[in-house]
N, C-alpha and C positions, 0 to 999 in steps of 0.2 A: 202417582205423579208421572207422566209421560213428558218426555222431555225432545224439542223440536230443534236441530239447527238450521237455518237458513244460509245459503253464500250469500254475503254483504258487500253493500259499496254504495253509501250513502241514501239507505230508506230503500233501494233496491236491490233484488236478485241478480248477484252477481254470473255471469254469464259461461266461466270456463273454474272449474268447481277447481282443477290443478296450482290456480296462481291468484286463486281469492285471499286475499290477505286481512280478511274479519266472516266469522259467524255470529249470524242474529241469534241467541239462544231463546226459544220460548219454555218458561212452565207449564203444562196442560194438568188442569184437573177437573173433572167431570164435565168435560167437552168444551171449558172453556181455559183462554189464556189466563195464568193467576202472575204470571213476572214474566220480564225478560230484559235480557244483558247483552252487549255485545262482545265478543269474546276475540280475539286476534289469535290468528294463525302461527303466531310469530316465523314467519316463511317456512316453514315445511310444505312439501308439493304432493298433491297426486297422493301414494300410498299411505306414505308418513300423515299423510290427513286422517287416514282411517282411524289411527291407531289413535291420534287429537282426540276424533270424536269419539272412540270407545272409551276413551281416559274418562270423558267427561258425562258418561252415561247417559250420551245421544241414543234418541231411538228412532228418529224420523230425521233424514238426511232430506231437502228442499232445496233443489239447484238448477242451473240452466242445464248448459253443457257438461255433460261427464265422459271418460272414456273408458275403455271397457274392462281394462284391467285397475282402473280407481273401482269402479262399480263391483268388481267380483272383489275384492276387498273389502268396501263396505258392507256388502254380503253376508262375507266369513265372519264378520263381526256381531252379526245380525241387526244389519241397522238398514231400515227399509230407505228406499231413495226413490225420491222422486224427483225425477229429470226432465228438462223440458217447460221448467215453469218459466216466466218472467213477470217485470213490474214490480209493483209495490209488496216486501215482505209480509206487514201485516196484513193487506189484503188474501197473498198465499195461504198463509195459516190457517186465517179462515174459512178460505175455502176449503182446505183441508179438513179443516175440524167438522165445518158446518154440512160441506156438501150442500149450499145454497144455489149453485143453479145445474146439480144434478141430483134429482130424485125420480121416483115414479119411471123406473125403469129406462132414463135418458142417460145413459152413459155411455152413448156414443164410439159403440162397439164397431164401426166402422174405420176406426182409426186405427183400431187396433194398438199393435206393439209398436208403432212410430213413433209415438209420443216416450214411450219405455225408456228410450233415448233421447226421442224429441229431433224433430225436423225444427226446431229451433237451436236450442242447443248453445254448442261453445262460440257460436258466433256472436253475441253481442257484446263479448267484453271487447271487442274492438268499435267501441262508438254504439250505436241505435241500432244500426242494420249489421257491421259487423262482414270480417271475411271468412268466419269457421263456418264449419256443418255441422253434421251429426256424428252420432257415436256410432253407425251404421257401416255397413263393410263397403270397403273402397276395390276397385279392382287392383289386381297385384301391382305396385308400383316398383322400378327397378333404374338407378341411381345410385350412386356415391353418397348421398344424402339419408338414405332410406332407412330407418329404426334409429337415428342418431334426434340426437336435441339440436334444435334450429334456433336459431334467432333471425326474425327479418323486419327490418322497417319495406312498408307499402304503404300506397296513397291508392285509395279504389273510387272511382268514376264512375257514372255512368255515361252512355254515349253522348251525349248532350253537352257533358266536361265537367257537371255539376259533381263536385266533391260529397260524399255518401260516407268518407271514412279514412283517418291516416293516422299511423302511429307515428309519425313525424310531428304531427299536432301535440301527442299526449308526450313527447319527449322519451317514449321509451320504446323500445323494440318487439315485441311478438316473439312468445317462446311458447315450442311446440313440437313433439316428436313427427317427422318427416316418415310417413305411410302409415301411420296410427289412426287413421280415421278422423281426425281431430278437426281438419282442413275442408273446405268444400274441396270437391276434386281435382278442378284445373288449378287451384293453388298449391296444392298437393303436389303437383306434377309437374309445377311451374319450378317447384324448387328442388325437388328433388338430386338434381344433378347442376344446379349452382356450382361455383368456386366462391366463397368468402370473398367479396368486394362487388363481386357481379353487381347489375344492377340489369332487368328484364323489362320489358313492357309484355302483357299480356291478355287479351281480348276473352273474353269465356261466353262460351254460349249459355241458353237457362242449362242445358242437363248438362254440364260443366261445373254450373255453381248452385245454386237452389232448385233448382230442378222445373218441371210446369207446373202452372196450376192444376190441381184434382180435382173434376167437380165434383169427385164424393165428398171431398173434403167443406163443400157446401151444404149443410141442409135445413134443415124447417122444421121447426117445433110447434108443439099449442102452450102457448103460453102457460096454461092454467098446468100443465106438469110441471112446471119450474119454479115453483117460488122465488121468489126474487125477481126473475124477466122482467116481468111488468114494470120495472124501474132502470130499465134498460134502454138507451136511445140509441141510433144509428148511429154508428161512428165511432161506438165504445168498444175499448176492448174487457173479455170477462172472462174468469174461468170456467171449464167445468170438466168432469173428471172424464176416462177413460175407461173400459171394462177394467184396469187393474187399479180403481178409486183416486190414480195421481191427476194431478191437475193438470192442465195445457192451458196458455191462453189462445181466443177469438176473437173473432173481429164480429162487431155486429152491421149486418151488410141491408136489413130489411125490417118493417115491421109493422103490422098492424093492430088490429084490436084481438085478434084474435092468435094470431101465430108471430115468431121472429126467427129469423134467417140468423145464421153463423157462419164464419167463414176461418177454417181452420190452417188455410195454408200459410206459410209462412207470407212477409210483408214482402220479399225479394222474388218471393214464384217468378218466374216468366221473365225475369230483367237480364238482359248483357250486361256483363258488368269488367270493368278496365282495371287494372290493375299494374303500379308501377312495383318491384318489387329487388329489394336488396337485400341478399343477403350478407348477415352484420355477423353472424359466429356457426361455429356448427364443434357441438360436442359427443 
């Protein structure tokens, strides 16, 4: 009996694995789900997680965002983690379990270790699109803020004025260690050297915040490797796995009778994005 946890937050993969406040637990036996529970955090963060899921005889960690010292935790534990997913839990699972639209040699070794962490990542617990990054190295960041625990309410824009995301909305503030990778970078850097009450307006370029589009990060398949594809329509997002078998989701961008295109980069690639930003505590 192999046993899976998911980050939860209502039927979806919760976005930043440190301030998930429920695990989806599934049972696995002979490559299929036989139960599964929701299981609450009761607030512990980050490491104290690990210790949650080794309690409970976790063996497959399923998360968005992670950061690097949660991840060499869940490690030492030996409980594999897969980073970088999003969407629907049970959908995860299954792709997990099933490997339904990665067989026949398509696992998308082109991506490599990105996914490991995920160019998605801790950014969606703030809303759909989200202001974190990856669990990826940041250039050295230097401030009064820098390795401390932050709190910030921000309202993020795009240039147009169109609202994209605010924890103003969700009533609670953004908690997140300041040069821990946790941040896209101009947020990172935005806050870094705050004073508690500040309040910043801040412009970021794409390689500031989600970086540009890859066009490796595009490519073309034949349908007939992928079981599954065939029921796939433009417009959809799908998983499929990485040379290290974790999942990432796509976007499906093409498709004919024969082949269908994917497109793996993040939804934000290529955006300026605005950012009003306040710093509410710093521990």
């Amino acid at each position: 009996m192999k046993r899976i946890a998911v980050t939860y937050d209502n039927g979806q993969i919760f976005q930043h694995f440190g301030r998930t406040e429920a695990f989806k637990v599934y049972e696995v036996e002979d490559g299929k789900v036989v139960s599964s529970e929701v299981m609450e955090s009761n607030g512990v963060g980050h490491g104290a997680l690990a210790g949650l899921l080794a309690d409970h005889t976790i063996e497959v960690l399923i998360c968005g965002g992670i950061g690097g010292g949660a991840m060499a935790a869940l490690e030492e534990r030996g409980i594999e983690v897969c980073a970088g997913a999003e969407g629907d839990t049970d959908a995860a699972v299954e792709a997990y379990l099933k490997g339904e639209l990665a067989s026949a040699g398509v696992t998308c070794d082109h991506h490599g270790e990105g996914h490991t962490c995920g160019d998605h990542e801790e950014g969606h617990s703030c809303g759909d699109h989200g202001c974190h990054g990856g669990c990826g190295s940041h250039n050295t960041l230097e401030g009064r803020n820098v390795g401390k625990t932050v709190k910030t309410h921000y309202r993020g824009t795009f240039n147009n004025g169109e609202q994209f995301d605010s924890s103003y909305d969700r009533g609670e503030p953004l908690e997140f260690v300041c040069g821990a990778g946790m941040m896209i970078k101009g947020f990172d850097a935005a806050v870094a050297d705050m004073e508690v009450g500040q309040v910043v307006d801040v412009h970021l370029m794409p390689e500031e915040a989600y970086g540009l589009p890859d066009p490796q990060a595009i490519f073309t398949v034949e349908i007939a490797q992928m079981p599954g594809a065939e029921n796939l329509n433009v417009g959809e997002k799908a998983y499929l796995s990485n040379a290290y078998g974790q999942p990432f989701p796509v976007m499906v961008t093409a498709k004919d009778d024969t082949t269908i295109t994917f497109d793996a980069n993040h939804e934000m690639a290529g955006k300026e994005l605005n950012f009003r930003i306040e710093l509410v505590d710093v521990q």
